[in-house]
C-alpha positions in Angstrom: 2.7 -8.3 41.4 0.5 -9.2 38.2 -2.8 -10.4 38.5 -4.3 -13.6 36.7 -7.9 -13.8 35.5 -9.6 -16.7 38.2 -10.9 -19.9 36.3 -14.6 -18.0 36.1 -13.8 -14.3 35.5 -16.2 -11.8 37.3 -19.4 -11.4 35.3 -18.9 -14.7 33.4 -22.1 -16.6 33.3 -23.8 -18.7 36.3 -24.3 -22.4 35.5 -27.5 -22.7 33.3 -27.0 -18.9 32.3 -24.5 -19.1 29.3 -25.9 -15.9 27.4 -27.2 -14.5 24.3 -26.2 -17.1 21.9 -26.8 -20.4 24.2 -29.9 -19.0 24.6 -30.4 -18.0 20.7 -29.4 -21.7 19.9 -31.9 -22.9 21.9 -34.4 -20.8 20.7 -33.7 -21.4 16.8 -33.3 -25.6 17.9 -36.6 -25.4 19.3 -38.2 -23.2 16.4 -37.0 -25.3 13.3 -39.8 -25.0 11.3 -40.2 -21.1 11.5 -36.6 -20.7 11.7 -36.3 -22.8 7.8 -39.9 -21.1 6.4 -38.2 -17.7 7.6 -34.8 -18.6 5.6 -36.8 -20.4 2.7 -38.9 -16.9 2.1 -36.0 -15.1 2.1 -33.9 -17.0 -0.3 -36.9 -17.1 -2.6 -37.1 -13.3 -2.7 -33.2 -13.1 -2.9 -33.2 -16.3 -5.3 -35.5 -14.2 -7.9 -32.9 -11.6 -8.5 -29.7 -13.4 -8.0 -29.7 -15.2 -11.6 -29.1 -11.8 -12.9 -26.1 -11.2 -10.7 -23.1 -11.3 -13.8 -25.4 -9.3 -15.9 -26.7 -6.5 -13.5 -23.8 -5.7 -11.3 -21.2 -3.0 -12.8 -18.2 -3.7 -15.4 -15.9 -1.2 -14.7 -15.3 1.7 -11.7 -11.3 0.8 -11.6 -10.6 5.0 -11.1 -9.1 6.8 -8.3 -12.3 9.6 -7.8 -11.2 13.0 -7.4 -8.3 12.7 -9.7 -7.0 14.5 -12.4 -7.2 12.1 -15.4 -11.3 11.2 -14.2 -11.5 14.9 -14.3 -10.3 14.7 -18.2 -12.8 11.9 -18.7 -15.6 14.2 -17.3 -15.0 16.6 -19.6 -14.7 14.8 -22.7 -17.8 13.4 -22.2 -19.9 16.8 -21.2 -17.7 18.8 -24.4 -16.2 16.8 -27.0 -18.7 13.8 -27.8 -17.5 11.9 -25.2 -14.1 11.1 -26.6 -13.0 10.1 -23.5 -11.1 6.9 -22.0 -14.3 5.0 -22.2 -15.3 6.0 -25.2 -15.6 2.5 -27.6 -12.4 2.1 -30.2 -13.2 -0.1 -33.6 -10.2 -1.3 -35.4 -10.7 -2.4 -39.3 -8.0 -3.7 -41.0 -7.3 -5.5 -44.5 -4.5 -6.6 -45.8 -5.3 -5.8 -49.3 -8.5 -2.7 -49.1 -7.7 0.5 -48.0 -9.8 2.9 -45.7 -10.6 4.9 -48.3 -11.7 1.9 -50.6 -15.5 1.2 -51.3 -15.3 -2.2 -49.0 -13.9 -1.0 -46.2 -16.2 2.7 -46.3 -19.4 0.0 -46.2 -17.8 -1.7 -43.3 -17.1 1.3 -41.6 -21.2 2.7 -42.2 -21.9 -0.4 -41.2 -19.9 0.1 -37.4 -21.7 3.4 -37.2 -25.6 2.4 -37.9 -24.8 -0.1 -34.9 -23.7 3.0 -32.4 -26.8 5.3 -34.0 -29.7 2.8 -32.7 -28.6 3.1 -28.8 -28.1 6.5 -26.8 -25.2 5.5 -24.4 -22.9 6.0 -27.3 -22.3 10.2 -28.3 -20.6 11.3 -31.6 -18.9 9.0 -34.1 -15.9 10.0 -35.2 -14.3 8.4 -38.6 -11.2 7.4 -39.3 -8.4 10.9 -39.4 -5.4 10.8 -42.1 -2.5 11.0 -39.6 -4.1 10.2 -36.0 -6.2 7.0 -36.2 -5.0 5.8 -40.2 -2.4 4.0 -40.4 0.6 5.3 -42.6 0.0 2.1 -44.9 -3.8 2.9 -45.1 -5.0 -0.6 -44.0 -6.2 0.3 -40.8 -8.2 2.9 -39.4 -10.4 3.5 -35.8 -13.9 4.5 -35.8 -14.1 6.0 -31.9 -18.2 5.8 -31.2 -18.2 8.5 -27.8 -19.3 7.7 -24.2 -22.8 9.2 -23.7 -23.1 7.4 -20.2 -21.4 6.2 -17.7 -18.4 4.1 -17.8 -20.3 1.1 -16.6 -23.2 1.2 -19.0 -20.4 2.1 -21.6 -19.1 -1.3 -20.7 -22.9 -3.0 -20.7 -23.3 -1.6 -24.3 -20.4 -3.2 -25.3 -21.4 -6.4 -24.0 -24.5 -6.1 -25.8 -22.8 -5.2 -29.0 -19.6 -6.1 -29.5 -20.7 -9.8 -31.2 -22.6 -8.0 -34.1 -19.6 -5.5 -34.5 -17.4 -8.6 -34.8 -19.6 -10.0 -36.9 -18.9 -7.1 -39.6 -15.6 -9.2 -40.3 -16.1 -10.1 -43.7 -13.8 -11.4 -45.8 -10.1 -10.1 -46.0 -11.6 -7.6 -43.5 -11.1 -7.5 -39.6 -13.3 -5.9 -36.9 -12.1 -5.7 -33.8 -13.6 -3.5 -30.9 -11.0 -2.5 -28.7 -10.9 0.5 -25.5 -10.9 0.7 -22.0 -15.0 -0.5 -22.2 -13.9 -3.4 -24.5 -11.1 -4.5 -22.2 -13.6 -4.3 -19.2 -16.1 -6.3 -21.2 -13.9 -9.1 -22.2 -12.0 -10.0 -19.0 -15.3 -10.2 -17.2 -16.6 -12.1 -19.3 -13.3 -14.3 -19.3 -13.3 -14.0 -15.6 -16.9 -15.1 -15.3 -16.2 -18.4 -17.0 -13.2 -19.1 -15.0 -15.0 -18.3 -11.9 -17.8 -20.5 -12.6 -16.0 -23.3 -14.1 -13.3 -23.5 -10.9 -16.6 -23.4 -8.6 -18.3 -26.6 -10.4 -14.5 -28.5 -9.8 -14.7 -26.7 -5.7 -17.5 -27.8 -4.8 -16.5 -31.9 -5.5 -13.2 -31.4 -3.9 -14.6 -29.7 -0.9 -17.3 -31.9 -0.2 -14.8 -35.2 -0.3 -12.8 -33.1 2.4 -15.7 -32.6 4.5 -16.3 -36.3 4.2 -13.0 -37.1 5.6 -12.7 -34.7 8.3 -16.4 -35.8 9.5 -16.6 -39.3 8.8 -20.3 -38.5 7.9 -22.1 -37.7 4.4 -24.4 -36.1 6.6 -22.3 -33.7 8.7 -20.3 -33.2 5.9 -23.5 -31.9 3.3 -24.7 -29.5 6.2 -21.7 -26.7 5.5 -22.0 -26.7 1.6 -26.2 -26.3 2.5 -24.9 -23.2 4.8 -22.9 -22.2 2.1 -25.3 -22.3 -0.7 -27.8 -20.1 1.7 -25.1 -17.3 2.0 -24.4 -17.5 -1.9 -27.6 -17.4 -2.9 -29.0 -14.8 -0.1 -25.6 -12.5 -1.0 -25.7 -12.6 -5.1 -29.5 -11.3 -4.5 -28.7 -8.8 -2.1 -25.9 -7.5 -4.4 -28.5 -7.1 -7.2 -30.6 -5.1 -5.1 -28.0 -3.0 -3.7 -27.1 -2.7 -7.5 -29.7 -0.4 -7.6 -29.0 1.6 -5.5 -25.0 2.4 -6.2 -23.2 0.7 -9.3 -21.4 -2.8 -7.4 -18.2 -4.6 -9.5 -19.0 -7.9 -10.7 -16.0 -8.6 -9.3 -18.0 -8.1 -6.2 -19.9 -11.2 -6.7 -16.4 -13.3 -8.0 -15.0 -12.9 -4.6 -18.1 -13.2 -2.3 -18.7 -16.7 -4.2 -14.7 -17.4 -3.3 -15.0 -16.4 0.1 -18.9 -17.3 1.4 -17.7 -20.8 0.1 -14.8 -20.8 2.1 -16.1 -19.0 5.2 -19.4 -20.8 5.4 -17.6 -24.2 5.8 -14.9 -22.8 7.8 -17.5 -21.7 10.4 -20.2 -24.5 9.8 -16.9 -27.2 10.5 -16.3 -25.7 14.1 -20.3 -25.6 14.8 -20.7 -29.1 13.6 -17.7 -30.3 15.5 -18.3 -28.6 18.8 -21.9 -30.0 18.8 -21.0 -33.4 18.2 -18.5 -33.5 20.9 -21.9 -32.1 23.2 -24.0 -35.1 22.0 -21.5 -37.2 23.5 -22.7 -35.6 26.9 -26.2 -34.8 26.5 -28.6 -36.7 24.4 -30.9 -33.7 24.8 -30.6 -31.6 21.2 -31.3 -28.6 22.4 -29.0 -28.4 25.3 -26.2 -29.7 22.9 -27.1 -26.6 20.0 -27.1 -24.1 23.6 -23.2 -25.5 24.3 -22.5 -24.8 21.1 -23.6 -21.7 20.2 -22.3 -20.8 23.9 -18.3 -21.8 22.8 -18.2 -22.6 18.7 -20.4 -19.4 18.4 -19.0 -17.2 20.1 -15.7 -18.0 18.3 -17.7 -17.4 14.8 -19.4 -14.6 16.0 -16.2 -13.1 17.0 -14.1 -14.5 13.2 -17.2 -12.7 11.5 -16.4 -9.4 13.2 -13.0 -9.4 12.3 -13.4 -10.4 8.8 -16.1 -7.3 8.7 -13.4 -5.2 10.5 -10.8 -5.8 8.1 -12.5 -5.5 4.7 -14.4 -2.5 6.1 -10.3 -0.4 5.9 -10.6 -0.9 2.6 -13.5 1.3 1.5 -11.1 3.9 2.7 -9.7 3.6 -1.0 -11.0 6.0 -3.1 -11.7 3.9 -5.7 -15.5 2.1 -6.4 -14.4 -1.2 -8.1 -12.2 -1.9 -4.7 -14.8 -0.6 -2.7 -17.6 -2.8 -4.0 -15.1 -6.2 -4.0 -15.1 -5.6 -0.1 -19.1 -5.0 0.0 -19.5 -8.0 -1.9 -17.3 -9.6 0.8 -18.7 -8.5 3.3 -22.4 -8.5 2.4 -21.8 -12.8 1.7 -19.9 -12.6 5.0 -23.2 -11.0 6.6 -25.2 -13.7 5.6 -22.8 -16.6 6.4 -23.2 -15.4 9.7 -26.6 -15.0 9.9 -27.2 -18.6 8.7 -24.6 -19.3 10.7 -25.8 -18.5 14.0 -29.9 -19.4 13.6 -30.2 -21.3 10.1 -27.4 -23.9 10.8 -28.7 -24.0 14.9 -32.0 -25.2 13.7 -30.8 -28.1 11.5 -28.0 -29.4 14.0 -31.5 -29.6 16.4 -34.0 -31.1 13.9 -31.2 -33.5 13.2 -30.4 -34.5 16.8 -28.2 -37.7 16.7 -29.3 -38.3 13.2 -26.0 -35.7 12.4 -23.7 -39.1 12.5 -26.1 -40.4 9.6 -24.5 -42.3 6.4 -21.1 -42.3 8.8 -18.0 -44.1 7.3 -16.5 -46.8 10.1 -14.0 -44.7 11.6 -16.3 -41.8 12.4 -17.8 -43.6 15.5 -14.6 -43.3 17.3 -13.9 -40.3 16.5 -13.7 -37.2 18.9 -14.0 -33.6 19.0 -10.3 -33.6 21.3 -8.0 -35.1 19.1 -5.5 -36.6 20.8 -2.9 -36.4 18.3 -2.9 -32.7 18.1 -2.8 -32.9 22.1 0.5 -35.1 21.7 1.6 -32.2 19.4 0.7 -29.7 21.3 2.7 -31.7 24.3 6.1 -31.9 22.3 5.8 -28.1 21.7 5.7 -27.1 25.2 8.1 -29.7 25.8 10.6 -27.6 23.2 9.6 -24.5 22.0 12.5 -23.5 20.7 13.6 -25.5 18.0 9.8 -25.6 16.6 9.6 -21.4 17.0 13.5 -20.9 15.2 12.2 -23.2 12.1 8.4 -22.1 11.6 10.3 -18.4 12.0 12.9 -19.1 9.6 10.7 -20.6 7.2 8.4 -17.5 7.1 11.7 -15.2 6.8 12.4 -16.6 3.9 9.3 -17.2 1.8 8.8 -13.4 3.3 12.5 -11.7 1.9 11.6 -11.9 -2.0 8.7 -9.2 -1.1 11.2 -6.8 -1.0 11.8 -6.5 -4.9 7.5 -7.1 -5.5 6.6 -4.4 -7.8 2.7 -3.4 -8.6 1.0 -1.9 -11.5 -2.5 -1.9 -12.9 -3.1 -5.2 -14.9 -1.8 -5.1 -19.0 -3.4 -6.4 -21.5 -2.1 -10.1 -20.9 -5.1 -10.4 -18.7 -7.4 -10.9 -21.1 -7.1 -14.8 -23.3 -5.0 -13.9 -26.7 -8.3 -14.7 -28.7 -10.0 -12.4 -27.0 -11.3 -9.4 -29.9 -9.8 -6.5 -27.7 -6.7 -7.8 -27.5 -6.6 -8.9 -31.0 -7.4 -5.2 -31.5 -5.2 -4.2 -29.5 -2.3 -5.9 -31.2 -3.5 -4.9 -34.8 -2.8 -1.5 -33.6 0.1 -1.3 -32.0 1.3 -3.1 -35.4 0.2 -0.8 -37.5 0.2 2.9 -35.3 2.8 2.4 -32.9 3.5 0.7 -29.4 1.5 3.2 -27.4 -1.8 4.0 -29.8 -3.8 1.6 -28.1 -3.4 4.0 -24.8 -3.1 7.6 -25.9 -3.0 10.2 -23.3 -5.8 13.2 -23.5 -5.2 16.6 -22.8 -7.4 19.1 -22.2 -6.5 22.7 -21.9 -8.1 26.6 -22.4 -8.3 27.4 -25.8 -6.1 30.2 -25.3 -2.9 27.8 -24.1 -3.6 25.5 -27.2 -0.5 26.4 -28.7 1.8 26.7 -25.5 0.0 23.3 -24.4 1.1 21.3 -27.5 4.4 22.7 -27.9 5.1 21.7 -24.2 3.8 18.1 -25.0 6.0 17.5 -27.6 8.4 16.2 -25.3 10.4 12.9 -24.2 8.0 9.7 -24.5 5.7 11.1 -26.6 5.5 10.2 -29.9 3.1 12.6 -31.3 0.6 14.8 -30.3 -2.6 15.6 -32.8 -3.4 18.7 -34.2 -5.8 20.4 -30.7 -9.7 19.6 -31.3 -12.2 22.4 -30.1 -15.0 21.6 -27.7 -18.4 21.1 -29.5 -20.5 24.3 -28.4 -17.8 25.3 -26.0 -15.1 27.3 -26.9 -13.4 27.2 -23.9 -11.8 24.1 -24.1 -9.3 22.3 -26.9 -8.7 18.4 -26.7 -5.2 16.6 -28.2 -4.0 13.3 -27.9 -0.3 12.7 -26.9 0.7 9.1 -28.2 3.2 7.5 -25.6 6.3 6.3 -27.7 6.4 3.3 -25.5 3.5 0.2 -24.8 1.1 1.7 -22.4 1.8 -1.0 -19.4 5.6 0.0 -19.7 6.8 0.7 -16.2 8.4 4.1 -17.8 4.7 4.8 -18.3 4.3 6.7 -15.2 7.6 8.8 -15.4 6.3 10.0 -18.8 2.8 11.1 -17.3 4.7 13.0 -14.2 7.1 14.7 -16.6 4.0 15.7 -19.0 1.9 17.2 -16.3 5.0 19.2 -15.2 5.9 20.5 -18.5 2.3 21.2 -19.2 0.7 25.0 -18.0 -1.1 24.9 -15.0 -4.8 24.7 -16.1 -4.0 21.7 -18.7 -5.4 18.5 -17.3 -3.7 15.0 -18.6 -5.8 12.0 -18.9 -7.2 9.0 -20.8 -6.9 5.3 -19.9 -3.2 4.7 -19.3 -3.4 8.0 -16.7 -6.6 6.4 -15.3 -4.2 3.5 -14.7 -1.5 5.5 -12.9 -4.0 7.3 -11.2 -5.7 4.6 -9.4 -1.9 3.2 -8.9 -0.7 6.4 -6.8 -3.8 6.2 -4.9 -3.5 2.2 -4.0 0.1 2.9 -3.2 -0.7 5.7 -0.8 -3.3 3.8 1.7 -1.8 1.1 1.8 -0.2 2.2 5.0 -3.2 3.6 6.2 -5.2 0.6 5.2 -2.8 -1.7 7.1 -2.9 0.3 10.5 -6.4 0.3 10.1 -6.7 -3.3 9.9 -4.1 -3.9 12.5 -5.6 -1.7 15.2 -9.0 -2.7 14.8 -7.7 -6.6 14.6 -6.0 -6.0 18.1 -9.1 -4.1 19.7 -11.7 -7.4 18.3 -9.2 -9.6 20.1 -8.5 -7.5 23.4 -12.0 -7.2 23.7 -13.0 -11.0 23.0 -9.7 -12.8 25.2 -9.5 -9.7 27.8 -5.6 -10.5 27.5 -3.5 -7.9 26.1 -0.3 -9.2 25.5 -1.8 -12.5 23.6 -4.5 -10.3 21.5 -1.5 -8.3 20.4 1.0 -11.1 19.8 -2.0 -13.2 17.9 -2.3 -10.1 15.9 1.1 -9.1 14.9 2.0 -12.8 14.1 -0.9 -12.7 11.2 1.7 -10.5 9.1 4.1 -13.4 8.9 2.5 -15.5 6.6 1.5 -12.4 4.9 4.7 -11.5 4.0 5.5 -14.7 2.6 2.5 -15.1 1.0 3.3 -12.0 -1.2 6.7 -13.0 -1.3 6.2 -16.5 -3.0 3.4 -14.1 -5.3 6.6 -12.5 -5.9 8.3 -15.2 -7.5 5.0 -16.3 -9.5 3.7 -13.4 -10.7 6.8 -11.0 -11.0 9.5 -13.2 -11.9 7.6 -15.9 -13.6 8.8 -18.8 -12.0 5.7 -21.8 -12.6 4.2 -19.7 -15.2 4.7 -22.7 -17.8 3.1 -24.9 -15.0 0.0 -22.2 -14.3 -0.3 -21.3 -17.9 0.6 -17.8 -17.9 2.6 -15.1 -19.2 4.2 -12.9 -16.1 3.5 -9.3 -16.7 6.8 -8.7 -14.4 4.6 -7.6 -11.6 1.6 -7.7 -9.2 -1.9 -6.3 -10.2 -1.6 -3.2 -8.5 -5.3 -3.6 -6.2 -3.5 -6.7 -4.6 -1.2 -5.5 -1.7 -4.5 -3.1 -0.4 -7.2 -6.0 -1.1 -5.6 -9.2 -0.4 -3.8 -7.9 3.1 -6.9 -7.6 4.1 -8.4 -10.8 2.9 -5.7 -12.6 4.1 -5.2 -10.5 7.4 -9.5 -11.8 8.0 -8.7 -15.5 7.1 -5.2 -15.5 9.0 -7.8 -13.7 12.4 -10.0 -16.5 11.6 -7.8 -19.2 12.7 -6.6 -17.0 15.6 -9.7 -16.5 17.2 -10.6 -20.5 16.4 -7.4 -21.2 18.3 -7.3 -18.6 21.1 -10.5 -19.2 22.0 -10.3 -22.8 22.4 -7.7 -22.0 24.7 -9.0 -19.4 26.8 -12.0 -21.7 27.6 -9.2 -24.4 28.6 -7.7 -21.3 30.6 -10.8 -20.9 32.6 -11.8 -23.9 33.3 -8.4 -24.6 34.9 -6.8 -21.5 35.4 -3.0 -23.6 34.1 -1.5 -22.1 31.2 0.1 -25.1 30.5 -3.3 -27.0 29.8 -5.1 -23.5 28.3 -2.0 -24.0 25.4 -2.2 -28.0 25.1 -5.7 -28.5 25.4 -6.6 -25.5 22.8 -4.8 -27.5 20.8 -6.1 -30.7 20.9 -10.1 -29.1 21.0 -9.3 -26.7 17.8 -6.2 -28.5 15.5 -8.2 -31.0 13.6 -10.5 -28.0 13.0 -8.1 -25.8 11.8 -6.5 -28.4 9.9 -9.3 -29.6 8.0 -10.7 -26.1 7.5 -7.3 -25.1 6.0 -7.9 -28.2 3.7 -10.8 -26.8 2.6 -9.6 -23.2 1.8 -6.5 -24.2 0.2 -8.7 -26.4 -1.8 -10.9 -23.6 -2.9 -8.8 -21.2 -3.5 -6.2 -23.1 -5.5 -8.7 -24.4 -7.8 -9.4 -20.8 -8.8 -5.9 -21.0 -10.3 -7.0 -23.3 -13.1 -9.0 -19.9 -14.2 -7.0 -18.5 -17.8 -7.2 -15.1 -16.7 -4.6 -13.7 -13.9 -6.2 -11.7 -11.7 -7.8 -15.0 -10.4 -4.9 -16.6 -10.9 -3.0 -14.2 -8.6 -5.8 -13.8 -5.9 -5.8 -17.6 -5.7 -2.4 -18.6 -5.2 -1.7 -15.8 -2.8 -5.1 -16.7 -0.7 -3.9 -20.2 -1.0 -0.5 -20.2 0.2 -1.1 -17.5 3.0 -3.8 -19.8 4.2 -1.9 -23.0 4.1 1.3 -21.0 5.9 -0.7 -19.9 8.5 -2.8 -22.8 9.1 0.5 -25.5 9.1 3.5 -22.7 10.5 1.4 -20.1 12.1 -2.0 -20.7 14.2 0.0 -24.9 14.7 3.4 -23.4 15.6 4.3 -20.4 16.1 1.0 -19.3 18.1 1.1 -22.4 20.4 4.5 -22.0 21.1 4.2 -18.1 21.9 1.3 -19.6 24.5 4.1 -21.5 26.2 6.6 -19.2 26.3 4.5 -16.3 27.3 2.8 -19.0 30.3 0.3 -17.0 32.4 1.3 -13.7 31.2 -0.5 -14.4 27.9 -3.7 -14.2 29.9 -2.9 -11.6 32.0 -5.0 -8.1 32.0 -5.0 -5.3 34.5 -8.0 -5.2 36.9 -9.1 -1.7 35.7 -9.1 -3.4 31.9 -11.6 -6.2 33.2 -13.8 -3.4 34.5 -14.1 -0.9 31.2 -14.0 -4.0 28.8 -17.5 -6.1 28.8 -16.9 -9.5 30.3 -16.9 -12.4 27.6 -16.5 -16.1 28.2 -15.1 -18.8 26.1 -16.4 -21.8 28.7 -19.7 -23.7 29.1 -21.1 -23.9 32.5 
């Protein structure tokens, strides 16, 4: 016979005795002043630094460590001047001048005295007859050589690529172009998108708050929250800066998701301790409810949000690493402002939350009784309601079949950006592949069998081999691809290279970077998704005590993941609303996105879980009836849900006004998983699972309550 938890579980708190967090609320309600000059000290010492954010964290670090074509780089930098993938590529071109012509030699002196006044850039190398001239003679490269790392390689170009451009003179063009000057110009690209969807965010977020609150008041205390967390993370990230490089792209998503988090969370405290006013005109016993239910739920969100971005510094890879810090650093704070800044304001404001209320606010109610009536007519027929939110997700999910990923061409930069104006000039005038030639080191004494074996199919040319400077141990050549370097025959030409090549020959340079980082995103995946699966189940089991529910709530997540990447399919991939998004498909999905966005979306998709389930255990234990645990869950948590999903989907589909695609892509796929799971998912398909699954849902062996720690949802 199974066994059913009782409405007060053993070790669930006495009446008066709710715990740590009823007892933290009441503690930060009744220490407002210290608990705001605390935060206020804080964000001044954070504040100072986090101006500097964009232009102190790191621009590049998209390299799978430990592999062979980082190797390559390595050694171009320590032997051949650092000629190496980020070594910093000028294109000059005239229609009419040739290289070798007076007004194009000044031009080119001119490039060089720029690279001889700073130290991060090594040897310059000029313009070679037959490897960086073209045939016609109107265009040649100037390489300048990496003499630091590749993210100060991509600082110095931000500090010089305007007076480089500048150089254009005219019926000459200057263009810098390489892996440093692609980095330099998306971010900057990115940046501006970033902040500009941000100003139109914040507007659209705040009028949503409005409406779900009824109160300019409630609604202004989440985007306060949020600011904190922004503020207190883009410092932090600076600091930590110092310490290890961190990706601007870091900073892109923490400002994404602190804004989205930070009301998400701030929405079910508010609510919950309105709905306690209602009971208690006492402040601080209305914050200690709160904290003991809402926050607990929050607490609970945070952790798995932590959990899941934490799988993905398994990647090898620093730029992904540092996206998830960023994340999870914002996250951090969020939470802590969460659970004692936003505690002391709902108590210093008392009653005075319903401030500035519009009319219909006074009637409103923390149970909504129109999500009860839909969670009624659920129960009442499951099926139908469970076959089409299923079917739906099916669907939307099948197209992921066919999604193919690859690191991000050079459509993601704006066509007037200078390196892809370079970039075009060259492939013009040298060839499709020129702009991403393929390095290969080797011992001097396999020069010759090493170039002979590289003259193979999909290589164009290979230059003449280059000894190391001071070493003569080592010969460099470059192997043009005969094809564009974002072709998707890219990587069969790199396999077959490195297999025709002798053993002690090492193949790399930027397109091998690429493919690189690829094979390792594509091989833990798997690993990053069991990760984040098992971990996502534990957090639950541990929180709801209930095994069968904690696993179902976490296995139902990858639904509207699936069809979140399958709809990014259709975008991205096949181009379907690229006229309406105003973008060119690249005919397939930035390869980082499968790895980083399941777990985004895995974190947002818990968030709602927990929200949900843990409305309904407390129902469950105040009652012990499954029936009203499922109903009741409902009505307490739906309108919460529902207007937090407003909210994100607002947020993150602004994003897609942003010209670059990467944002494009991380919003629509962040914005359709979270309106799927919000609307088919957590107000569907979990529900209905609760009424099919009755008691059992809640069920959990006796020797499971004894090892787990005992955890309680209700207020006493």
């Amino acid at each position: 016979m199974t066994e059913t938890t009782t409405a007060r579980p053993p070790g669930s708190a006495e009446p008066g005795q709710d715990g740590m967090l009823a007892r933290l609320g009441s503690a930060m309600a009744g220490r407002a002043r210290l608990v705001f000059g605390v935060w206020l000290v804080v964000l001044v010492a954070l504040g100072a630094a986090a101006p500097s954010v964009f232009s102190s964290l790191a621009g590049a670090g998209w390299q799978a460590n430990g592999s062979e074509s980082v190797q390559v780089r390595e050694l171009a930098q320590q032997h051949f001047g650092g000629n190496s993938s980020a070594a910093v590529q000028v294109v000059v071109h005239s229609d009419t001048a040739k290289i070798s012509d007076p007004q194009m030699q000044t031009v080119l002196d001119e490039a060089s005295a720029v690279f001889a006044g700073d130290s991060r850039f090594g040897a310059v190398i000029d313009p070679q007859p037959g490897m960086t001239i073209s045939p016609d003679g109107h265009t040649g490269i100037l390489i300048a050589g990496a003499n630091a790392s590749a993210d100060d390689m991509v600082r110095a170009v931000d500090e010089h690529k305007a007076e480089l451009t500048a150089l254009s003179d005219e019926g000459v063009e200057v263009y810098p172009t390489g892996a440093s000057a692609l980095w330099s110009d998306f971010n900057k690209a990115n940046h501006d998108a970033m902040i500009q969807a941000e100003l139109i965010s914040w507007p659209v977020t705040l009028l949503i708050m409005v409406l779900a609150f009824g109160s300019l008041v409630a609604a202004g205390l989440p985007l306060l929250l949020t600011v904190a967390g922004l503020v207190a993370s883009a410092g932090g990230l600076v600091l930590l800066n110092q310490v290890t490089p961190i990706s601007v792209w870091a900073m892109n998503f923490a400002m994404m998701f602190a804004l989205a988090l930070g009301i998400d969370y701030a929405l079910f405290m508010v609510a919950r301790f309105r709905d306690a006013l209602r009971k208690t005109a006492d402040a601080r016993r209305a914050v200690a409810e709160t904290m003991a239910t809402a926050g607990k739920a929050v607490v609970l969100s945070g952790l798995t949000v932590l959990v899941s971005l934490s799988a993905v510094l398994l990647v090898p890879a620093p730029a992904v690493r540092t996206m998830a810090v960023g994340i999870m650093l914002a996250v951090v704070f969020v939470l802590a402002a969460t659970l004692t800044l936003l505690p002391a304001a709902l108590g210093a404001l008392g009653g005075r939350i319903n401030a500035a209320a519009l009319p219909y606010a006074t009637r409103q109610q923390h149970r909504s009784p129109r999500f009860a009536q839909w969670g009624r007519l659920l129960h009442k027929r499951p099926w139908p309601f469970a076959i089409a939110g299923a079917g739906v997700l099916i669907v939307l999910a099948l197209p992921v079949l066919g999604l193919k990923v690859a690191m991000p061409s050079i459509q993601v930069v704006p066509d007037d950006a200078p390196v892809r104006q370079g970039y075009e000039l060259v492939q013009r005038q040298l060839g499709e592949g020129a702009p991403g030639a393929l390095q290969i080191i080797a011992p001097t004494d396999q020069a010759e069998s090493t170039a002979g074996a590289a003259a193979g199919s999909g290589i164009a040319m290979v230059t003449p081999a280059q000894p190391a400077a001071g070493d003569p141990g080592w010969v460099m050549m470059q192997a043009l691809p005969a094809m564009d370097p974002s072709d998707e025959r890219m990587g069969t030409v790199l396999n077959d290279l490195r297999e025709r090549l002798p053993d002690q020959a090492l193949v790399g340079g930027a397109p091998a970077e690429n493919l690189d980082l690829q094979d390792a995103l594509n091989d833990y995946l798997p690993i990053v998704v069991s990760v984040i699966l098992v971990l996502g189940f534990v957090l639950l089991l541990v929180a709801l005590q209930a095994p069968l529910i904690a696993a179902l709530g976490t296995l139902v997540s990858l639904g509207s993941t699936a069809a979140a990447f399958g709809v990014a399919k259709l975008i991205f991939q096949d181009g379907h609303g690229a006229g309406l998004l105003g973008f060119t498909p690249q005919g397939f999905l930035d390869g980082w996105g499968p790895v980083f966005f399941f777990a985004m979306i895995f974190a947002i998709a818990m968030d709602y879980t927990v929200f949900l389930l843990a409305s309904a255990k407390e129902q469950f234990e105040r009652t012990g009836d499954a029936q009203t645990a499922a109903v009741e869950g409902l009505a307490h948590s739906g309108r919460v849900i529902f207007a937090a999903a407003a909210v994100m989907v607002a947020v993150f589909f602004t994003f897609a006004l942003a010209e670059p695609l990467p944002p494009k892509e991380m919003s629509i796929i962040l914005g359709v998983a979270v309106l799927l799971d919000a609307l088919i998912v957590r107000l569907v398909l979990l529900p209905v699972i609760l009424r099919l699954t009755g008691s059992a849902a809640w069920w959990s062996p006796s020797w499971m309550r004894r090892v787990l720690p005992k955890i309680s949802f209700a207020h006493h």
